[in-house]
Residue, then its C-alpha position, 0 to 999 in steps of 0.5 A: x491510535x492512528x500513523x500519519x506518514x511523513x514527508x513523502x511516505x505512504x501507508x498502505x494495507x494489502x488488499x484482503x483477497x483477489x479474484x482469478x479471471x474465472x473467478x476464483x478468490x485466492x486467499x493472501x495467505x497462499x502469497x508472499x506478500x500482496x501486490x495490490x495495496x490500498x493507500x490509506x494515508x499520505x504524507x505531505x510530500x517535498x518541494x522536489x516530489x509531490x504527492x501522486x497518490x491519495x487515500x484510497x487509491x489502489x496501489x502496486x508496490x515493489x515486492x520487498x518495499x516498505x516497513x511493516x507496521x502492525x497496529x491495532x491487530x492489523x498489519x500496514x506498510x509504509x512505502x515512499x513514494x518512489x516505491x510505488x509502481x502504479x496506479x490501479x484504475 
């Protein structure tokens, strides 16, 4: 099964593990939730608000945004666009 987001939706999946400056791994389950996500799907946007973010990217959200969606054994969230905070580069 796959999630098409519409109108100006975006999902996206919390980014498995992060690494400290000194290089330690912190597993997600010792967080809250995860403040970097990558986008996996984008809808297609309005005429007011067009699409800034593509598959891929690496996103950070609002800690309480979006609607988590499990499918398939895994677990997703789909934000607006609006909730999106930055662009990770």
């Amino acid at each position: 099964m796959t999630l098409k987001p519409l109108s100006d939706n975006v999902l996206i999946k919390g980014v498995e593990e992060e690494k400290t400056a000194g290089g330690l791994i912190l597993a997600t389950t010792s967080k809250e939730k995860p403040v970097v996500s990558s986008v996996v799907a984008v809808g297609p946007g309005t005429k007011d608000e067009p699409m800034t973010v593509e598959p891929g990217q690496k996103v950070i959200v609002g800690k309480y945004a979006g609607t988590e969606v499990k499918l398939d054994g895994e677990t997703y969230s789909i934000v607006k666009l609006s909730d999106i905070l930055a662009i990770v580069e």
